[in-house]
MDTraj code that builds the backbone (N, CA, C; nanometers):
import mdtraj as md
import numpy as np

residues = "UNK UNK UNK UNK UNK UNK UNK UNK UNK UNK UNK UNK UNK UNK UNK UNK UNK UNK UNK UNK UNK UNK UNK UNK UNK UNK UNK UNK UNK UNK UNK UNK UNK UNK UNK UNK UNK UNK UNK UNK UNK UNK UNK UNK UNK UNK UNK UNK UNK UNK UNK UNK UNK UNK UNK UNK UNK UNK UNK UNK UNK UNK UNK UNK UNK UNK UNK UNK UNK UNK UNK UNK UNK UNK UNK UNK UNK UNK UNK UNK UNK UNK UNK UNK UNK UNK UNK UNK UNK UNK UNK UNK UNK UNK".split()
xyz = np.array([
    [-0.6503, 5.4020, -8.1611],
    [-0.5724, 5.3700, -8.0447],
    [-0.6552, 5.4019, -7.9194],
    [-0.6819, 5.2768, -7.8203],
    [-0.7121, 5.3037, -7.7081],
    [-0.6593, 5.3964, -7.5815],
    [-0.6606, 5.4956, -7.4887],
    [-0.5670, 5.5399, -7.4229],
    [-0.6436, 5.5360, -7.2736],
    [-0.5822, 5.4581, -7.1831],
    [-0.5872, 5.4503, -7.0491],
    [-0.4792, 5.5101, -6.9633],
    [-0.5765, 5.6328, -6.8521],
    [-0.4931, 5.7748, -6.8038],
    [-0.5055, 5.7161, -6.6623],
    [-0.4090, 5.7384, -6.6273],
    [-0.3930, 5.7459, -6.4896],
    [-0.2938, 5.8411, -6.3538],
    [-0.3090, 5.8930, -6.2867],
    [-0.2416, 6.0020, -6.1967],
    [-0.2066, 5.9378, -6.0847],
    [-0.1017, 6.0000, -6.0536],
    [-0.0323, 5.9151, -5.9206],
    [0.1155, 5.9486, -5.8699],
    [0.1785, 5.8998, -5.8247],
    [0.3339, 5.9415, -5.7200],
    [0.3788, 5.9301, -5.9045],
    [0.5169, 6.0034, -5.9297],
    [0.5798, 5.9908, -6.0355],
    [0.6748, 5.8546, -6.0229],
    [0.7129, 5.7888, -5.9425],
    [0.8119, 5.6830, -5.8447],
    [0.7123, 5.5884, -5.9390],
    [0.6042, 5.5877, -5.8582],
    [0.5442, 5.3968, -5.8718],
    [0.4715, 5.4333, -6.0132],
    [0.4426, 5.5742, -6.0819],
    [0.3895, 5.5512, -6.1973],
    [0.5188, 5.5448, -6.3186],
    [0.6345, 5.5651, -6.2570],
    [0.7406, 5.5332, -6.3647],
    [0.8057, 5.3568, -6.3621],
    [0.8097, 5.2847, -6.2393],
    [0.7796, 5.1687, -6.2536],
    [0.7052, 5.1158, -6.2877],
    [0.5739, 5.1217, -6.2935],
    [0.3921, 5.0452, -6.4010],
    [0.4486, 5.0984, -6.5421],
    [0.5022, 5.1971, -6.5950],
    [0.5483, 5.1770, -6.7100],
    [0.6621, 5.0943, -6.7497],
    [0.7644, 5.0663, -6.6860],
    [0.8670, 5.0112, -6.6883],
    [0.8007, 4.8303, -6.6671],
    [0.7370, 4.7977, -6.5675],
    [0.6540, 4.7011, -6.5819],
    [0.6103, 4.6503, -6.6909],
    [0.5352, 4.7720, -6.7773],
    [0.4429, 4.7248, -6.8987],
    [0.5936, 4.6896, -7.0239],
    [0.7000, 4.7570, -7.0324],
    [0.7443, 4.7517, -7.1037],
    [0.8288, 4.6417, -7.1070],
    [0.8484, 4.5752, -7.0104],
    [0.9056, 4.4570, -6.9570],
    [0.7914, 4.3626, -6.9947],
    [0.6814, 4.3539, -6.9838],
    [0.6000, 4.2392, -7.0057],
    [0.5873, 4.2097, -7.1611],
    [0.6285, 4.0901, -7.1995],
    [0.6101, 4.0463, -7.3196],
    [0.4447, 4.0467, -7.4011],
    [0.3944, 3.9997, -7.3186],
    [0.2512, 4.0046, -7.3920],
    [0.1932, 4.1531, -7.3474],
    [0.2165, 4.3231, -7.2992],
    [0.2022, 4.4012, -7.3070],
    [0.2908, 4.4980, -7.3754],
    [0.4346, 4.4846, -7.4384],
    [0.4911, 4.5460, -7.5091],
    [0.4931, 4.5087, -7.6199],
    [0.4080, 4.4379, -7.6704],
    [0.4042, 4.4341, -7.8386],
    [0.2746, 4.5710, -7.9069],
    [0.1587, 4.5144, -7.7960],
    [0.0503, 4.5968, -7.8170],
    [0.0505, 4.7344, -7.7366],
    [0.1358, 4.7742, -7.6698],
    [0.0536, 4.9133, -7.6022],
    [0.2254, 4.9974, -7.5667],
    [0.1934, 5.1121, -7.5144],
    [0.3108, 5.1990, -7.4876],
    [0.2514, 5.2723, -7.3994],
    [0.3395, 5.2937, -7.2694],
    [0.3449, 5.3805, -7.1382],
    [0.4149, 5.4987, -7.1416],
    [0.3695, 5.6010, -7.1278],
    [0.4612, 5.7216, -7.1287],
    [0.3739, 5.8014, -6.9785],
    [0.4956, 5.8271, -6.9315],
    [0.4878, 5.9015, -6.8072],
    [0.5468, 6.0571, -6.8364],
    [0.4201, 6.1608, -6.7471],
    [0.4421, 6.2882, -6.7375],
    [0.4690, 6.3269, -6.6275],
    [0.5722, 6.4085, -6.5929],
    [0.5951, 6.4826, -6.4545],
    [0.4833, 6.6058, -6.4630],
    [0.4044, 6.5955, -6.3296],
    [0.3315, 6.7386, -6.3473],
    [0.4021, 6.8319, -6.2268],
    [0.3386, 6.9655, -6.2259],
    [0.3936, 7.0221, -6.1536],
    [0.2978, 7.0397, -6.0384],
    [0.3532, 7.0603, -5.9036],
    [0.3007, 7.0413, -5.7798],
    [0.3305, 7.1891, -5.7295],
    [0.2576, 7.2127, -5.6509],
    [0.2846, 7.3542, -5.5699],
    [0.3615, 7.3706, -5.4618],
    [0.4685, 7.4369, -5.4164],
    [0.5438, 7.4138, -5.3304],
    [0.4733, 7.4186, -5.1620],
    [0.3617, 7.4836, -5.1827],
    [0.2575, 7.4877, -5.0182],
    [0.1823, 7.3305, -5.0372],
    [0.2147, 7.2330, -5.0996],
    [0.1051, 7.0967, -5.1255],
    [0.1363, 7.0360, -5.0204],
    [0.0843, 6.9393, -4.9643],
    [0.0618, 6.8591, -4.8503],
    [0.0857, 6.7324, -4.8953],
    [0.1287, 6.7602, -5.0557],
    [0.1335, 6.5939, -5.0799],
    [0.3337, 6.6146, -5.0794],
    [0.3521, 6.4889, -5.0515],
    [0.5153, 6.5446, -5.0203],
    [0.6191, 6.4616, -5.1984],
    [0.5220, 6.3350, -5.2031],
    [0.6139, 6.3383, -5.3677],
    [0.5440, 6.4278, -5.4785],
    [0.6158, 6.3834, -5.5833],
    [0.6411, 6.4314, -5.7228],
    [0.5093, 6.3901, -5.7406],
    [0.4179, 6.4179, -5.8671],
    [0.2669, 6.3450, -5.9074],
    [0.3417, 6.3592, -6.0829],
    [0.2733, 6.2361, -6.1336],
    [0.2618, 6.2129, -6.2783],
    [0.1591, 6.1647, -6.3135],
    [0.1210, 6.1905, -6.4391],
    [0.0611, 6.1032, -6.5271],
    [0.0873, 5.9892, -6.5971],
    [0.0242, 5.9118, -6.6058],
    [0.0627, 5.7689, -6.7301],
    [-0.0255, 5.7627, -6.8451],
    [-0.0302, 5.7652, -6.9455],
    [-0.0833, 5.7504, -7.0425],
    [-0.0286, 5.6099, -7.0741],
    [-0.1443, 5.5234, -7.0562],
    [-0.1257, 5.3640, -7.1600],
    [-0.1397, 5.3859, -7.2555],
    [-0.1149, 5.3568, -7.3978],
    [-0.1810, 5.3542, -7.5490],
    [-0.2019, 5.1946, -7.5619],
    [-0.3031, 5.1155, -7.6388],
    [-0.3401, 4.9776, -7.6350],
    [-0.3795, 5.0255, -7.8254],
    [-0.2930, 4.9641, -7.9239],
    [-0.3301, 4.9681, -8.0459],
    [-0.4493, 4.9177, -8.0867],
    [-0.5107, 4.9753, -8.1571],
    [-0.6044, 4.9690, -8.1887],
    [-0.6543, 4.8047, -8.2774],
    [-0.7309, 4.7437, -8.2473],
    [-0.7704, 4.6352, -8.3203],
    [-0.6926, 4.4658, -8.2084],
    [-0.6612, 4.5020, -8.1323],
    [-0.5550, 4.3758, -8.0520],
    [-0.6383, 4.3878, -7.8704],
    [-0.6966, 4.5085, -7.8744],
    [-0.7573, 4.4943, -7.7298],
    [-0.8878, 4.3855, -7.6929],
    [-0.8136, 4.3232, -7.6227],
    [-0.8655, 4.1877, -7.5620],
    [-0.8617, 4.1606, -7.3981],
    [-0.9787, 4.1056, -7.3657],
    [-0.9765, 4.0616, -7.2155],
    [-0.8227, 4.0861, -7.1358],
    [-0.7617, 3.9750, -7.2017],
    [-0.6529, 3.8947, -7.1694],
    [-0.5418, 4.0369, -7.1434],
    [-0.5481, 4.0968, -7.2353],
    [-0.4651, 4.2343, -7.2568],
    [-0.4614, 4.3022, -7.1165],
    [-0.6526, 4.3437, -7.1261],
    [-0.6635, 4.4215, -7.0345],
    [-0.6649, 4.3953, -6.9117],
    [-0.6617, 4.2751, -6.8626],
    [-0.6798, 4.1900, -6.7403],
    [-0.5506, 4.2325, -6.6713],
    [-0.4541, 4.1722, -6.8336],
    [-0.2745, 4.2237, -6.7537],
    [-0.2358, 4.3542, -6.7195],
    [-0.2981, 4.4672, -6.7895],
    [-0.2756, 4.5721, -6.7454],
    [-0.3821, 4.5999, -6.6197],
    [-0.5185, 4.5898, -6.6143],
    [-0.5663, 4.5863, -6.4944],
    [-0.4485, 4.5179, -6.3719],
    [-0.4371, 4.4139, -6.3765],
    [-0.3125, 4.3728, -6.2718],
    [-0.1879, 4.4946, -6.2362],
    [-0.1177, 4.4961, -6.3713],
    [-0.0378, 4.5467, -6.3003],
    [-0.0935, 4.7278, -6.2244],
    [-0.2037, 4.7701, -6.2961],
    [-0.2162, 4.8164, -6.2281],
    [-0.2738, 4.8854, -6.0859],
    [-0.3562, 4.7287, -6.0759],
    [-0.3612, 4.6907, -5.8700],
    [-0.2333, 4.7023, -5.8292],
    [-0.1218, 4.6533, -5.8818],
    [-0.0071, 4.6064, -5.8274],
    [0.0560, 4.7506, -5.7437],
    [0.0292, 4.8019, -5.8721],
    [0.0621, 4.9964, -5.8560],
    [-0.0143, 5.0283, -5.7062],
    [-0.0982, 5.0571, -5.7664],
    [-0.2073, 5.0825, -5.6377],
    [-0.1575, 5.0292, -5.4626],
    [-0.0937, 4.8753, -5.4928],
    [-0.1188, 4.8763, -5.3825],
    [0.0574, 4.9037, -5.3417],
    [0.1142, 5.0100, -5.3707],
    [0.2613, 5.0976, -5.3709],
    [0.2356, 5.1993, -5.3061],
    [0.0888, 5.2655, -5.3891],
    [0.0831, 5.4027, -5.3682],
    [-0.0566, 5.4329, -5.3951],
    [-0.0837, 5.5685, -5.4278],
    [-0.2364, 5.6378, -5.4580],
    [-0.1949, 5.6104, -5.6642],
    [-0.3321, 5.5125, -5.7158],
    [-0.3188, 5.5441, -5.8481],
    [-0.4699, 5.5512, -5.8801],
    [-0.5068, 5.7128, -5.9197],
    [-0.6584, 5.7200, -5.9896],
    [-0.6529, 5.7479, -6.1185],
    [-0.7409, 5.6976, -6.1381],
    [-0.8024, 5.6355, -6.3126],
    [-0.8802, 5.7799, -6.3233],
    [-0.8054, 5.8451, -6.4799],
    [-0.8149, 6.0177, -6.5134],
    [-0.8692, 5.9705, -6.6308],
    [-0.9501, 6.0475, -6.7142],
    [-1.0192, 6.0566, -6.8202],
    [-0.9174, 6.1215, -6.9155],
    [-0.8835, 6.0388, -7.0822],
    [-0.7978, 6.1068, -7.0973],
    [-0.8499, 6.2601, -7.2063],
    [-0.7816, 6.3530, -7.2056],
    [-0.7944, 6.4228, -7.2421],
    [-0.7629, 6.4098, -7.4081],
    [-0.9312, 6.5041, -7.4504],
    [-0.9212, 6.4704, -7.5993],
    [-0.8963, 6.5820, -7.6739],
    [-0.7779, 6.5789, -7.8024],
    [-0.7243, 6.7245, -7.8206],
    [-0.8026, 6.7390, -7.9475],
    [-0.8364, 6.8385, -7.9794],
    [-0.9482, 6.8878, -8.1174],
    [-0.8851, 6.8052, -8.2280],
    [-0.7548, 6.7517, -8.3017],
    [-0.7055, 6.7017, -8.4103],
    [-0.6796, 6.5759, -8.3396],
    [-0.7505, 6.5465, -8.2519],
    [-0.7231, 6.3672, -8.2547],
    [-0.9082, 6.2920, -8.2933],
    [-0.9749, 6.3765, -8.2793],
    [-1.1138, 6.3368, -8.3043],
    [-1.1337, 6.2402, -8.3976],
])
top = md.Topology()
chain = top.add_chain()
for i, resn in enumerate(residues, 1):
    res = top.add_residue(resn, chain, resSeq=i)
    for name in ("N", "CA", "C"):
        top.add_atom(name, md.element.get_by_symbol(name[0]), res)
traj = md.Trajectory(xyz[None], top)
């Protein structure tokens, strides 16, 4: 399984999932799950921040795939702040 991470407002990264899951040719192959992280109450940033984890099954990732998720997630981007996070690899997923 492929996994594409991304950080951003919890708002516009819980719609890009809701997006993906709505799109027919992205909800067969992949799954969005959004994390609330926690923010510090002295932060300067004034929303919520989450994570998105895309999953893209393994053996189906194609241009076409990734093009649509690239889209929607310009679309994101241009809502709010969305940076592209490296995802984190846990010792039993190797």
């Amino acid at each position: 399984m492929i996994k594409l991470m991304y950080r951003g407002g919890a708002a516009n990264l819980q719609l890009l999932a809701e997006e993906i899951r709505e799109s027919p040719e992205l909800s067969q192959h992949c799954t969005a799950e959004v994390t609330h992280r926690e923010t510090q109450s002295d932060s300067l940033h004034h929303g919520q921040l989450a994570d998105i984890v895309i999953s893209v099954a393994a053996g189906v990732a194609t241009n076409g795939l990734y093009d649509a998720i690239r889209a929607l997630v310009d679309r994101a981007r241009d809502r709010g702040s969305v940076e592209s996070v490296d995802p984190i690899e846990h010792e039993n997923d190797e």
